[in-house]
C-alpha positions as CSV (number, residue, x, y, z in Angstrom):
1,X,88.1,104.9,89.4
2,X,89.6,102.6,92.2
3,X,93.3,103.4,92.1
4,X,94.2,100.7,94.4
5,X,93.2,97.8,91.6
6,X,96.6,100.0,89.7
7,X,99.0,101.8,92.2
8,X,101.0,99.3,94.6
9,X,103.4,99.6,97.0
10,X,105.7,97.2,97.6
11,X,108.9,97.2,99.9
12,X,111.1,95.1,96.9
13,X,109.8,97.3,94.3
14,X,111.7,100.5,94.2
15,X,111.8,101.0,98.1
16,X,108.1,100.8,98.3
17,X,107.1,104.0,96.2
18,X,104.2,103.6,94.5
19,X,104.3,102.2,91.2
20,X,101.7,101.2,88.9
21,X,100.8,97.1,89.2
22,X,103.3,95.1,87.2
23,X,105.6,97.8,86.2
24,X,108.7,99.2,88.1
25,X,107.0,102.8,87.3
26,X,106.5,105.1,89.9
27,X,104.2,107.1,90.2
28,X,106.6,109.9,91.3
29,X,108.1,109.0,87.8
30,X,104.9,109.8,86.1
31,X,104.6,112.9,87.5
32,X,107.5,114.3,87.0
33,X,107.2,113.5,82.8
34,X,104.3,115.1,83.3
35,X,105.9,118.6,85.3
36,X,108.8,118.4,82.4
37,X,105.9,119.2,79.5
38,X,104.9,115.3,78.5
39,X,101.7,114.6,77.8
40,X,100.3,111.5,77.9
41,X,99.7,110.3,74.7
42,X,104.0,110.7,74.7
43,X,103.7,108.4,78.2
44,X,101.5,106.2,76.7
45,X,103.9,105.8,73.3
46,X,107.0,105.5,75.4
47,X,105.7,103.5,78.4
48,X,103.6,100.5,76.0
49,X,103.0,98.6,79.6
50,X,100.8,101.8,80.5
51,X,97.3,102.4,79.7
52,X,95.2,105.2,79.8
53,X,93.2,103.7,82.7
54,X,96.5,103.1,84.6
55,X,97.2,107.0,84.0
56,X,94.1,107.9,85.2
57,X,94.7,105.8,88.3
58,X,98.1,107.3,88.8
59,X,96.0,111.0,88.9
60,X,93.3,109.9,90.9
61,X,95.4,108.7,93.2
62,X,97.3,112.0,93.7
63,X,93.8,113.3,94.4
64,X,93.2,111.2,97.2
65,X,96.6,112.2,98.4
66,X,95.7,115.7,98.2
67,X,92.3,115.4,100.0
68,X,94.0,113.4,103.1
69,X,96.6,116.2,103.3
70,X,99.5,114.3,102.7
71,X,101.3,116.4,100.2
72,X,100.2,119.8,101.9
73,X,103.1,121.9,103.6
74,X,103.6,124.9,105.9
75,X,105.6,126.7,103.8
């Protein structure tokens, strides 16, 4: 999965966070459903612009996040 064809960031788009292409959803927004106890068939039924390949991108993106270190922290 090649996140980059679904996660953009643009600087008129919600500051530049990353949002999925063609939406004004971040994916900071689709995490946090996510940490509150969604799961994403409820994403999927309350989001109809989403689809599961667009989730998928949003997680796989948070992966490469991960493995470049950019979420880590020293506390």
């Amino acid at each position: 999965m090649d996140w980059k064809n679904y996660i953009v960031s643009e600087d008129k788009v919600l500051l530049g966070k990353p949002t999925i292409r063609g939406t004004r959803i971040s994916v900071e927004h689709i995490i946090g459903l996510l940490a509150q106890g969604w799961n994403e068939q409820q994403i999927l039924d309350n989001y109809p612009r989403l689809d599961q390949k667009s989730l998928q991108a949003v997680f796989s993106y948070i992966q490469d996040c991960l493995k470049d270190g950019l979420l880590y922290t020293n506390a």
